[in-house]
KEMIMI-498891 format. One record per residue (C-alpha): x, y negated, z. Coordinates in Angstrom, 3 decimals, padded with zeros to 6 digits, always signed. Each point is the difference from the previous one (the first is absolute). Layout:
N
PT_u_v_w
PT_X_Y_Z
...
//
This chain:
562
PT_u_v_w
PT_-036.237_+040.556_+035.782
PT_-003.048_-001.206_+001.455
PT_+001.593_-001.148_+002.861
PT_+002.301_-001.942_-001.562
PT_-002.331_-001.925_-001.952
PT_-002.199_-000.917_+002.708
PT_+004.046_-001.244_+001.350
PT_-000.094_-001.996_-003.231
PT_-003.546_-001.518_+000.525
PT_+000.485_-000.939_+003.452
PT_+003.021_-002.062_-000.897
PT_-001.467_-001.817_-002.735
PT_-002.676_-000.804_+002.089
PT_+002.270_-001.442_+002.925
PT_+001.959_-001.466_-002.439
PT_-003.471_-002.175_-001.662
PT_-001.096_-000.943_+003.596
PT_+003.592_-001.336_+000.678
PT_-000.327_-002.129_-003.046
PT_+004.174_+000.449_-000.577
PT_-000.014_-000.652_-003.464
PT_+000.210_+002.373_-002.687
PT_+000.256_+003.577_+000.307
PT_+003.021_+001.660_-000.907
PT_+001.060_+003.393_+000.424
PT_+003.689_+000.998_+002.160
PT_+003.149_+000.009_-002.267
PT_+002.739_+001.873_-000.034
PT_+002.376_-002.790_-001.381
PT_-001.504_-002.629_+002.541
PT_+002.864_-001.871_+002.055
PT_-000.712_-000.847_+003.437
PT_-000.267_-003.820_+001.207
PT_+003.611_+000.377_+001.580
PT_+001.330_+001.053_-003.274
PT_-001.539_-003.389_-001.725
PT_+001.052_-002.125_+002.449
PT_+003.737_+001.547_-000.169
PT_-000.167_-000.385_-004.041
PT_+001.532_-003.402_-001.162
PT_-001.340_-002.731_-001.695
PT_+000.828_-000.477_-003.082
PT_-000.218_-004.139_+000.489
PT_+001.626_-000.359_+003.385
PT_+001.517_-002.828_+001.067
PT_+000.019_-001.454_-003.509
PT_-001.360_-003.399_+001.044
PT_+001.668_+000.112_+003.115
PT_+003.977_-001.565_+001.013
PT_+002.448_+002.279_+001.010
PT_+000.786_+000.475_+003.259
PT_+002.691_-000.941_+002.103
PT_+001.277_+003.489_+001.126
PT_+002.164_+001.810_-002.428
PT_-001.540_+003.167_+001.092
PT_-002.919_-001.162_-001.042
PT_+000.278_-000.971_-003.321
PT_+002.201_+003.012_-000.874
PT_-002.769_+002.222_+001.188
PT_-002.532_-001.827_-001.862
PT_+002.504_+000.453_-003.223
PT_+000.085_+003.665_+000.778
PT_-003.719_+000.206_+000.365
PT_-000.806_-002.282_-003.470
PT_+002.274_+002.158_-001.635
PT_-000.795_+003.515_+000.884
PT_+003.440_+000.084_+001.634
PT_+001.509_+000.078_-003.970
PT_+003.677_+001.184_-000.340
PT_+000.592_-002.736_-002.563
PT_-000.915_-002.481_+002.563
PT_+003.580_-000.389_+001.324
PT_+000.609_-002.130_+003.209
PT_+003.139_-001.305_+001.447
PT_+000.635_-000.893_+003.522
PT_+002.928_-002.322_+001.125
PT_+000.795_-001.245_+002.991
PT_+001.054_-003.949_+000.330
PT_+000.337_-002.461_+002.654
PT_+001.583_+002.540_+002.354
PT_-000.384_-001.782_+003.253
PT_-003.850_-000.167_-000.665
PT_-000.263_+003.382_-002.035
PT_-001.882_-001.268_-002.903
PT_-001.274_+002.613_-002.620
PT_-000.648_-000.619_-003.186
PT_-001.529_+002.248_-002.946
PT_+001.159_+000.259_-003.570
PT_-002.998_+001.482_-001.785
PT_-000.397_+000.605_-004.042
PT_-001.229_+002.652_-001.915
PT_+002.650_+002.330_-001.744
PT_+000.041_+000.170_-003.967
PT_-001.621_-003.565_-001.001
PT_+002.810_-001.975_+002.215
PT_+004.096_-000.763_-000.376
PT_+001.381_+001.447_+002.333
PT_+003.578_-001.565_-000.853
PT_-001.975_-003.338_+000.453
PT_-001.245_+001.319_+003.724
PT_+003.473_+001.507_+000.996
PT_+001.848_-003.404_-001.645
PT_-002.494_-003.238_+000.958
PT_-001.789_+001.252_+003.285
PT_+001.831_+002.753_+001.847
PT_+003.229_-001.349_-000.101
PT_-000.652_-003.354_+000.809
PT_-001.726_+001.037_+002.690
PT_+002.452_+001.922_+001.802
PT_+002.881_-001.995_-001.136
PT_-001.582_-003.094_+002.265
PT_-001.305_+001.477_+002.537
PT_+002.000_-002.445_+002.593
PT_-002.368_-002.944_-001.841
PT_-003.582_+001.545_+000.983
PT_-000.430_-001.280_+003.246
PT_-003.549_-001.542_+001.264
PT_-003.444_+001.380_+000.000
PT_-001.554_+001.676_-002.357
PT_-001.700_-002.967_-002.181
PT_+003.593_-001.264_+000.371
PT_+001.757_+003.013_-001.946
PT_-003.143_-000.112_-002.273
PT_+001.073_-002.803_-001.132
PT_+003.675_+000.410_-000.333
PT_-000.613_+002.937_-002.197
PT_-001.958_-001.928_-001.899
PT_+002.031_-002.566_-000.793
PT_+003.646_+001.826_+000.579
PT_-000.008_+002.913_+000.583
PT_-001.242_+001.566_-003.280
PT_+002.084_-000.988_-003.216
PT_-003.119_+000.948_-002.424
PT_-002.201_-002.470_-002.090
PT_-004.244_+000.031_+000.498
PT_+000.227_+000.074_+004.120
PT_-003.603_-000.161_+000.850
PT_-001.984_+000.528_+003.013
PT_-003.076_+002.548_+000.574
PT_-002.365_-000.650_+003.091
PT_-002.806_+002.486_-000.766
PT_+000.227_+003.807_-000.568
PT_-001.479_-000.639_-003.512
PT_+002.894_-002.108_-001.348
PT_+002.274_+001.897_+002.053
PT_-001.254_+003.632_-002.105
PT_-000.081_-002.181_-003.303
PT_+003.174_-000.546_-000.078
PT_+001.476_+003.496_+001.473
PT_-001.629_+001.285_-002.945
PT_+001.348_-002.683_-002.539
PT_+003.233_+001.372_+000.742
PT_+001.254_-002.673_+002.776
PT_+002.066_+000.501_+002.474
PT_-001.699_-000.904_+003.732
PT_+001.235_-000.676_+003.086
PT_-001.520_+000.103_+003.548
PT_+001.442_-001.502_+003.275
PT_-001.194_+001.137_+003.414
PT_-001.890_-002.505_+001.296
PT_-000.694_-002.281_-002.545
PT_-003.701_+000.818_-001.949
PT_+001.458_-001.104_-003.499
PT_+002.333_+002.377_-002.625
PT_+002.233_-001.476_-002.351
PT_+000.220_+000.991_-003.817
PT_+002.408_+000.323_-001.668
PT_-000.277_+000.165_-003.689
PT_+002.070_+003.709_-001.441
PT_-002.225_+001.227_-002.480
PT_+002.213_+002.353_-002.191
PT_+000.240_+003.617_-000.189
PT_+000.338_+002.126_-003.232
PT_-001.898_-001.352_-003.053
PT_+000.227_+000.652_-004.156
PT_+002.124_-001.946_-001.551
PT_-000.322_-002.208_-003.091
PT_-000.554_+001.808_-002.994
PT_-001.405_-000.250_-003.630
PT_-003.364_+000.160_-000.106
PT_-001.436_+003.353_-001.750
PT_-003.641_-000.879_-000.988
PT_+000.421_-002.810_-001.919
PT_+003.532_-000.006_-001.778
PT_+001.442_-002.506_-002.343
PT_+002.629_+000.477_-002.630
PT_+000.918_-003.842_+000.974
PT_+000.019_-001.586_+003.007
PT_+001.027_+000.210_+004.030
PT_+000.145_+003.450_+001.133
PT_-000.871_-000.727_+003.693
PT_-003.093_+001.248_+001.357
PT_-002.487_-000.200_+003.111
PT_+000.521_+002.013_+003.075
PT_-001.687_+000.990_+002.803
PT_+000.897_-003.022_+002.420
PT_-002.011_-002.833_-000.101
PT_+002.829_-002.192_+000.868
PT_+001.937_+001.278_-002.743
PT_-002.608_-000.538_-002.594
PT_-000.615_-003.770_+001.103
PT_+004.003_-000.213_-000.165
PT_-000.157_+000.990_-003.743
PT_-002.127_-002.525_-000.999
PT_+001.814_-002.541_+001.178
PT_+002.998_+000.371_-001.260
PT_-001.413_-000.843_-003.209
PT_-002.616_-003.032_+001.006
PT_+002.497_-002.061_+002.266
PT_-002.636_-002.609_+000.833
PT_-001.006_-001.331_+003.279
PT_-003.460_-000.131_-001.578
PT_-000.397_+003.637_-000.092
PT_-002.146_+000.367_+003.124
PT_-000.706_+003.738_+002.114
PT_-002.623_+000.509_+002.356
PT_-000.152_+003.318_+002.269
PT_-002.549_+002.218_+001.278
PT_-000.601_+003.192_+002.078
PT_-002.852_+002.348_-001.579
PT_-001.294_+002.857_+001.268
PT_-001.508_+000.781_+003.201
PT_+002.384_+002.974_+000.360
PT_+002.949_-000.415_-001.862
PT_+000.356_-003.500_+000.212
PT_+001.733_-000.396_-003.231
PT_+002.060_-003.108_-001.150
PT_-001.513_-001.785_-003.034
PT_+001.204_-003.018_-001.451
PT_-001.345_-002.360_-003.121
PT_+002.482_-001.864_-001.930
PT_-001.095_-002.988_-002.358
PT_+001.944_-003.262_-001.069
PT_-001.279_-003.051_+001.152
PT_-001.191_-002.500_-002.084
PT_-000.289_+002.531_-003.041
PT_-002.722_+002.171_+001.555
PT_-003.461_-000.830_-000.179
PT_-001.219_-000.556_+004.187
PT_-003.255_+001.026_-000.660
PT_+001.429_+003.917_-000.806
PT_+002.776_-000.099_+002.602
PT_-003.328_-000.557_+002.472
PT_-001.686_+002.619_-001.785
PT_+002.727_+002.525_+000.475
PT_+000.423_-001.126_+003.760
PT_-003.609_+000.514_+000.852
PT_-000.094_+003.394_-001.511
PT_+002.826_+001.402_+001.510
PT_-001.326_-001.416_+003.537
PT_-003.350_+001.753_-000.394
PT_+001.530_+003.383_-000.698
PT_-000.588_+002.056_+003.283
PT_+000.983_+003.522_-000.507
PT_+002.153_+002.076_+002.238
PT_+003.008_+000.597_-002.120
PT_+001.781_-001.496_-002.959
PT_+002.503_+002.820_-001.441
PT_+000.360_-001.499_-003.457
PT_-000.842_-002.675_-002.336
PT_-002.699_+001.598_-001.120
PT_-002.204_-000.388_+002.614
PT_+000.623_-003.872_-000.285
PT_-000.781_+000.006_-002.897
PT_-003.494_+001.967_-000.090
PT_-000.859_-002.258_+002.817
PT_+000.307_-002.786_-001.261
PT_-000.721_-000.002_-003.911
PT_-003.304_-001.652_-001.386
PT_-001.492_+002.982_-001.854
PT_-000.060_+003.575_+001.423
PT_-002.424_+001.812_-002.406
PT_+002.864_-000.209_-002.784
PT_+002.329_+002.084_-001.469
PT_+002.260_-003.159_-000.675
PT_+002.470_-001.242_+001.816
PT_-000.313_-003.375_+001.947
PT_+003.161_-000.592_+002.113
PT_+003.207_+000.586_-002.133
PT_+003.571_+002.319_+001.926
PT_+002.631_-000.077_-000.851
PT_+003.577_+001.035_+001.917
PT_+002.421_-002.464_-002.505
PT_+001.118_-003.294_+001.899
PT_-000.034_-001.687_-003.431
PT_-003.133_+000.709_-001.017
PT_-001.215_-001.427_+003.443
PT_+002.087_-003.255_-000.500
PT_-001.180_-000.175_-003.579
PT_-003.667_-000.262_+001.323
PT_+001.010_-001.813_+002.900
PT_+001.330_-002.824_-001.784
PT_-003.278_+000.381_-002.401
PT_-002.332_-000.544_+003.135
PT_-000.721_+002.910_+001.314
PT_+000.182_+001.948_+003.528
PT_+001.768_+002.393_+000.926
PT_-001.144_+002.216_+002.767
PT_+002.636_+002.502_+001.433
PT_-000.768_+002.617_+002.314
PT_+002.836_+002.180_+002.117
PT_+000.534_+003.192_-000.437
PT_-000.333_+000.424_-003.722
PT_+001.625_-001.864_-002.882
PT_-002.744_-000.767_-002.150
PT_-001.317_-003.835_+000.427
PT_-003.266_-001.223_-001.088
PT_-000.850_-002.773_-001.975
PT_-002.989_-002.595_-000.010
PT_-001.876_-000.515_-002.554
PT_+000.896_+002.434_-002.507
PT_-001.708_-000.518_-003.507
PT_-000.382_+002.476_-002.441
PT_+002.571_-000.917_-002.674
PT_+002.655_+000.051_+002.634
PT_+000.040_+003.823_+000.292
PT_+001.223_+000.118_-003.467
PT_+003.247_-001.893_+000.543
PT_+003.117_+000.969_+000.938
PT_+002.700_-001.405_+001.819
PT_+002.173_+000.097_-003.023
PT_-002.277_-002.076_-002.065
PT_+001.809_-002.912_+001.863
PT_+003.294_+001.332_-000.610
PT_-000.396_+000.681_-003.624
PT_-000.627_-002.731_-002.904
PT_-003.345_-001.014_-000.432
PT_-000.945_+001.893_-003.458
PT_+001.118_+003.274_+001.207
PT_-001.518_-000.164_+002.930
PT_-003.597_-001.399_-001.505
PT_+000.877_+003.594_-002.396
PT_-000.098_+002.064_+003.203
PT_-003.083_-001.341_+001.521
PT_-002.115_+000.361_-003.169
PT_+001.283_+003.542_+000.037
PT_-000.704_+000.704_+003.649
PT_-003.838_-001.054_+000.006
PT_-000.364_+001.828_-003.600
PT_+001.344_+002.904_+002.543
PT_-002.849_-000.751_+001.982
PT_-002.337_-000.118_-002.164
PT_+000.561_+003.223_-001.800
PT_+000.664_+001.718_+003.315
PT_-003.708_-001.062_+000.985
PT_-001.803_+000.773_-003.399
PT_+001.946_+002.484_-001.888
PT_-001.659_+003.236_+000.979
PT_-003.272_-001.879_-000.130
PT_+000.713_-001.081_-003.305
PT_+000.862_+003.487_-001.397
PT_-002.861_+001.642_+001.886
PT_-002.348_-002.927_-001.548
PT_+001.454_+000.347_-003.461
PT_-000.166_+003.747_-000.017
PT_-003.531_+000.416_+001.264
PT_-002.033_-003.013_-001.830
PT_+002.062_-001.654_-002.244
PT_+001.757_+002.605_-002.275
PT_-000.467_-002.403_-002.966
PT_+002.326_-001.857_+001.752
PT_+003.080_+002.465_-000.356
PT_+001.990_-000.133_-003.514
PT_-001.305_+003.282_-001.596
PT_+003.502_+001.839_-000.225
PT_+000.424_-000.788_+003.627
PT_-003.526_+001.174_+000.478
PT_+000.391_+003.392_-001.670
PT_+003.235_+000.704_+002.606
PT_-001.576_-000.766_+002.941
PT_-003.365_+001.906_-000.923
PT_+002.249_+002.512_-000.918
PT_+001.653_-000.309_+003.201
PT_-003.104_+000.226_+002.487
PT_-001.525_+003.086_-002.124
PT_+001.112_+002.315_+002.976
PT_-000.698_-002.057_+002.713
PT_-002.722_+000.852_+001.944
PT_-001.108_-003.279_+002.066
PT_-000.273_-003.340_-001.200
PT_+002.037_-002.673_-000.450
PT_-001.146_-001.936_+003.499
PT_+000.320_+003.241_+001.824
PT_+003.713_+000.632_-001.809
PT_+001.009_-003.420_+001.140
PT_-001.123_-000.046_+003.755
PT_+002.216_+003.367_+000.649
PT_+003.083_-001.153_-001.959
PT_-000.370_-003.162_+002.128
PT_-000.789_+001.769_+003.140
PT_+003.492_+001.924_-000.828
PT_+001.926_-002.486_-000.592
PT_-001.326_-001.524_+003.186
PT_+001.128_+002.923_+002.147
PT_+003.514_+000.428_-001.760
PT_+001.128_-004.017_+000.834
PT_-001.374_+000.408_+003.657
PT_+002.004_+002.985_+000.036
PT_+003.025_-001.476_-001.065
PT_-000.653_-003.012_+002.405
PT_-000.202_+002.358_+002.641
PT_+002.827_+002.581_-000.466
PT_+003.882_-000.973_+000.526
PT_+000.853_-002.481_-002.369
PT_+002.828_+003.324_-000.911
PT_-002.727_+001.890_-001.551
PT_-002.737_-002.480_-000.379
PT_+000.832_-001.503_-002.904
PT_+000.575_+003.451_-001.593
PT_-003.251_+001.518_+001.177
PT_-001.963_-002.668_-001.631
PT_+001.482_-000.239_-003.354
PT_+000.794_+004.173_-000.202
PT_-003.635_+000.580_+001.103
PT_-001.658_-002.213_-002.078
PT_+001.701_+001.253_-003.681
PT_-000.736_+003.925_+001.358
PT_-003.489_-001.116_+001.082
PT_-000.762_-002.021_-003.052
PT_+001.762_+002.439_-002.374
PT_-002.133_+003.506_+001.682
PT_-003.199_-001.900_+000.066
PT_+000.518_-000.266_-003.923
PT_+000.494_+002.851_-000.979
PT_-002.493_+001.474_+002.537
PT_-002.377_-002.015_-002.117
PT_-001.254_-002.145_+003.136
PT_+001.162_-003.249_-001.486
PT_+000.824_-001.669_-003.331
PT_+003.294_-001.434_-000.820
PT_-001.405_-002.931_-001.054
PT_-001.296_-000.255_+003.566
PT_+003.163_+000.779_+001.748
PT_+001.699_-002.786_-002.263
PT_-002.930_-002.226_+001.417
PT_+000.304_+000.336_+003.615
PT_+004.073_+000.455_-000.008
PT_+000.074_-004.129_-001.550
PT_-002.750_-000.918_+002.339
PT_+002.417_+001.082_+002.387
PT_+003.364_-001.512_-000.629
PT_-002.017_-002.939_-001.080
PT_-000.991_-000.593_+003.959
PT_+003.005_+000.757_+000.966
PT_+001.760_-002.905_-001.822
PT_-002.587_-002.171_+002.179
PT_+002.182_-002.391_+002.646
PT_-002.072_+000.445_+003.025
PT_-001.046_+003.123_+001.404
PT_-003.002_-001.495_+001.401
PT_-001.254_-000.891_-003.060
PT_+001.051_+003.019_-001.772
PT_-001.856_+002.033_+001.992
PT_-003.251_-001.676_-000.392
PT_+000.665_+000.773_-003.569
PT_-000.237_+003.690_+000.632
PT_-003.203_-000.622_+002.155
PT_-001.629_-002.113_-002.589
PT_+000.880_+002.531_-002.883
PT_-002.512_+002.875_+001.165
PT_-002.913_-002.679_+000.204
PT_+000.884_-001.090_-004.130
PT_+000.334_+003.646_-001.242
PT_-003.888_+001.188_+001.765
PT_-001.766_-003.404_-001.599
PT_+001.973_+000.652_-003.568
PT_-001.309_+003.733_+000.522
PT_-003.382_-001.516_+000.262
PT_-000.285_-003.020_-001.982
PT_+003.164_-000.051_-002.276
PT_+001.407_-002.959_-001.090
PT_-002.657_-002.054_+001.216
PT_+000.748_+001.409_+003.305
PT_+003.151_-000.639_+000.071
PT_-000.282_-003.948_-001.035
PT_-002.590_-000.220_+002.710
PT_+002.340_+000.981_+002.592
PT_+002.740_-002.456_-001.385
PT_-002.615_-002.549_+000.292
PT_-000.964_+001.395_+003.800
PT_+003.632_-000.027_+000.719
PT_+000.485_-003.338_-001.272
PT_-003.036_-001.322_+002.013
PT_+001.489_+001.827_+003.308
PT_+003.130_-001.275_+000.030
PT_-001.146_-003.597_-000.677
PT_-002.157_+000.611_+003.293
PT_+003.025_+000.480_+002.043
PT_+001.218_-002.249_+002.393
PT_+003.572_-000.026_+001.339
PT_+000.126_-002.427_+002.902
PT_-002.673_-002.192_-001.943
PT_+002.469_-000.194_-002.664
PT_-001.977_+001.950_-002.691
PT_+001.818_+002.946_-001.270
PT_-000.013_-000.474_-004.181
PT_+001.700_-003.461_+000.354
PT_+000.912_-001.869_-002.128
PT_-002.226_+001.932_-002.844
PT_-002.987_-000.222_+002.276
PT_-000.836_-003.004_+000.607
PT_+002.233_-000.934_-002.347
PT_+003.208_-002.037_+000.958
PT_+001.836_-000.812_-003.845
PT_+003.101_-001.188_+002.043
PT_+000.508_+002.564_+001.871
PT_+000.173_+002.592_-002.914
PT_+003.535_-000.053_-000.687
PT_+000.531_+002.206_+002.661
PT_-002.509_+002.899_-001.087
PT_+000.255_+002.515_-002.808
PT_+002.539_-001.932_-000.922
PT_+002.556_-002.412_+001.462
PT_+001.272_-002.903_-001.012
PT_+003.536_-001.441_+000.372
PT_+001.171_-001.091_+003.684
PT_+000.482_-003.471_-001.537
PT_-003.168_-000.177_-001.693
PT_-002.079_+001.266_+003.355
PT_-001.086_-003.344_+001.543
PT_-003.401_+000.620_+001.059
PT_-000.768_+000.660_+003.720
PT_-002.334_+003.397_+000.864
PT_-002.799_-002.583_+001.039
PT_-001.934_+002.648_+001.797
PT_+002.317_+001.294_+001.901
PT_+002.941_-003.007_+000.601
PT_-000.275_-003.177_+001.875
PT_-001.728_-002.610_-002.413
PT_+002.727_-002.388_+000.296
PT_+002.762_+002.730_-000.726
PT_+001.644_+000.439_-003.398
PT_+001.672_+003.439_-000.998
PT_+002.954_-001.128_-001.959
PT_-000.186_-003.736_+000.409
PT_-001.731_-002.271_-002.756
PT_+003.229_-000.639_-001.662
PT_+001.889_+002.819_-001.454
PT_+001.798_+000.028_-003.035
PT_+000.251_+002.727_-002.390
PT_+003.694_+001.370_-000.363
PT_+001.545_-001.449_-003.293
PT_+003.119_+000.099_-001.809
PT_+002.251_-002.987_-000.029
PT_+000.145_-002.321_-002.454
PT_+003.023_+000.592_-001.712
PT_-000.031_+003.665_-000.868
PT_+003.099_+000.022_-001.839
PT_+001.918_+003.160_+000.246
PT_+002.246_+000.326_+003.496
PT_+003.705_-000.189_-001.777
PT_+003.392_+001.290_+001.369
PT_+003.105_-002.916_+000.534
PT_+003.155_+000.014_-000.325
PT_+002.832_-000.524_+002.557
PT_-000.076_-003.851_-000.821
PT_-003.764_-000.366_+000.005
PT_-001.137_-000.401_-002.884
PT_-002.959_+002.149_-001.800
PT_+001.462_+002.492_-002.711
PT_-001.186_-000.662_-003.511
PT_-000.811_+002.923_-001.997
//
């Protein structure tokens, strides 16, 4: 031992009079410079043209990809005289391969008598003959040239010209149109948002057939390089938020994009919120509704939920159907759904409040039950509430989670036994399982999700100030909650209009909603200040004139008398 620590010393001490740098001690898991060297790079050549060998740039493919079996390259042979190669390549799954076999092999080797020349010669035959496919472009660098592999294009690579051609084939096997399940409608279209992007964009315009309805593209995300594209209609849409939207979504440097969601945390104006900024949605009509109101859409591909911008708060209360449905029945169901939202924020509070501090509040026949009621239970009423809600909690995630088979049936079975054995256990009052279970359906008749479930955040933070303060408590966090949301900011539009500031001709589309006809007043926060919703002159419907009763004739024309 005490030879191998003078080893050690000696060492160190060569190692300080060398003045190599740091000292670090032999690994076991250290690779040799021969091993780096032989590693790849993971940005090789990605600046760079291709080269003129086929060789070459297959091997370069090969070495990009990790030599993936999905990577599928075809070699033909053309110009026989000269020998001419040339390589098919396209990845396997996210291509047509009908499209391939149809537009590019077969034309190929059906004229091979015309390719005769050099190779910038045949280039250019392909290009403009030889393949019978729409979007021909042309890649000179390996990072176009990988771009577009990965698109789902179909390349291809003569020997001895540094150039590929591409070929647009995207295709392979993708969901097909169906009705949307998280936000269904008695009345209206039953088409729904898919995964494609192209798909999605398709949707929309089969229902705004303008030329003014304007797209711009992006790639985001370092990694993935996801397509996202904004939608808005020109001359409705208010620049200065179209520019807003644009910068964001240029500014956003992350690796991968997966989902709307991560748009939509990058780019929203408040992040210390429980509310929801950016509105999704995956029904085409309710993105051409707010289209044509001067919004923008922002679609993402791979999922078929689209994000809208702004999004104020009232919005989250409507429903597609609103539209759909005559205007006092549907001004009936909004009143309803933010009365839903209300009582799915305060009710427990409200009971906890009125039970603790304010018993003279309670008729006294209704008092007697529920004193009667809570004579065995041992905690109190805040402490009753949280675990019933904590309960409750667990059974809906569990029935969000399990097969939608026995999902549904887990969380309605388990929350009767539950409810009913913690009542006669004596854990909880009746009154308090009545409570919670409206509380519940209550934020489930909430539209949006998003919303909903900052209900059920919100809920916990009412029922500890009404455990502390009562009623007052729970009228100072209304008033909190009011301040809050008038704070919020969604794409400078702020997020209580038109109640805050307050925009009178712009209420008819709130709580309540006025008749189409009678809806003339532009959303002057969010439109173009020189657009008009409806028009300025729309008449009401009326009856004609004569509204003398529609009488049968005879077979010689004249009215019968009776």
């Amino acid at each position: 031992m005490n030879g191998l620590y003078i080893n050690v010393c000696i060492w160190i001490k060569r190692r300080i009079k060398a003045k190599k740098g740091p000292i670090s001690m032999p690994s076991f898991f250290r690779t040799n410079k021969r091993q780096q060297q032989e590693q790849p790079k993971p940005n090789m050549h990605m600046k760079q043209g291709l080269y003129t060998s086929l060789n070459e740039n297959l091997d370069t493919i090969k070495q990009k990809t990790g030599n993936s079996p999905d990577i599928t390259i075809r070699t033909l042979n053309i110009d026989v005289e000269r020998k001419t190669k040339i390589a098919i390549i396209y990845v396997e799954g996210i291509v047509d391969e009908n499209n391939i076999n149809e537009f590019i092999v077969e034309p190929i080797m059906e004229n091979q008598d015309r390719y005769d020349g050099t190779p910038q010669q045949l280039f250019d035959l392909l290009a403009g003959h030889g393949v019978s496919l729409g979007g021909i472009k042309i890649a000179s660098n390996w990072e176009d040239f990988f771009q577009s592999l990965m698109d789902g294009d179909t390349l291809l690579v003569i020997d001895g010209d540094n150039k590929a051609l591409i070929a647009s084939t995207r295709g392979g096997e993708q969901r097909s149109i169906e009705e949307p399940e998280s936000q269904v409608s008695v009345r209206g279209p039953r088409d729904g948002f898919t995964e494609s992007i192209l798909t999605n964009l398709a949707l929309v315009r089969r229902r705004i057939k303008n030329p003014d309805l304007w797209v711009e593209s992006m790639k985001i995300g370092k990694k993935t390089k996801t397509d996202v594209s904004i939608m808005y209609l020109n001359g409705v849409v208010n620049p200065r938020i179209v520019e807003e939207v644009r910068s964001r979504l240029t500014k956003i440097n992350i690796d991968s994009i997966l989902e709307s969601g991560y748009i939509e945390q990058l780019i929203e104006d408040q992040t210390l919120t429980t509310f929801p900024t950016l509105y999704h949605t995956e029904r085409p009509d309710v993105i051409a509704g707010n289209v044509l109101e001067g919004r923008v859409a922002i679609f993402i591909d791979g999922t078929p939920f689209v994000l809208l911008a702004p999004a104020v708060f009232i919005q989250f209360f409507q429903s597609v159907e609103d539209y759909y449905a005559r205007f006092d029945i549907a001004s009936a169901l909004r009143f309803l759904r933010s009365l839903n939202f209300l009582i799915s924020i305060i009710a427990p509070a409200v009971y906890i409040g009125a039970t603790t501090f304010h018993q003279e509040m309670i008729p006294t026949e209704l008092l007697i039950i529920i004193a009667a009621q809570r004579e065995s239970v041992p905690f109190p009423a805040f402490v009753e509430a949280v675990m019933m809600e904590i309960t409750f909690e667990i059974l809906r995630e569990a029935g969000i989670r399990m097969p939608r088979a026995v999902g549904s049936a887990i969380s309605i079975v388990g929350a009767l036994v539950i409810g009913q054995a913690a009542v006669q256990a004596g854990i909880v009052s009746p009154a308090m399982v009545i409570i919670v279970s409206i509380t519940a359906i209550a934020n489930f008749a909430t539209p949006s999700f998003a919303m909903a479930i900052s209900a059920r955040l919100i809920r916990f933070l009412f029922m500890g100030v009404a455990a502390i303060f009562g009623f007052y408590g729970v009228i100072l966090g209304i008033i909190f909650l009011a301040v809050h949301l008038c704070s919020l900011r969604s794409f400078g539009v702020p997020y209580m209009t038109p109640f805050a500031p307050l925009s009178p001709g712009n209420l008819g589309d709130t709580l309540i909603r006025t008749p189409l006809w009678a809806t003339r007043e532009k959303a002057n926060l969010i439109m173009n200040d020189e657009e008009n919703l409806h028009g300025e002159h729309m008449p009401s419907p009326k009856p004609p004139i004569n509204r003398g009763m529609v009488t049968r004739r005879n077979k010689k024309g004249e009215k019968d008398e009776k």
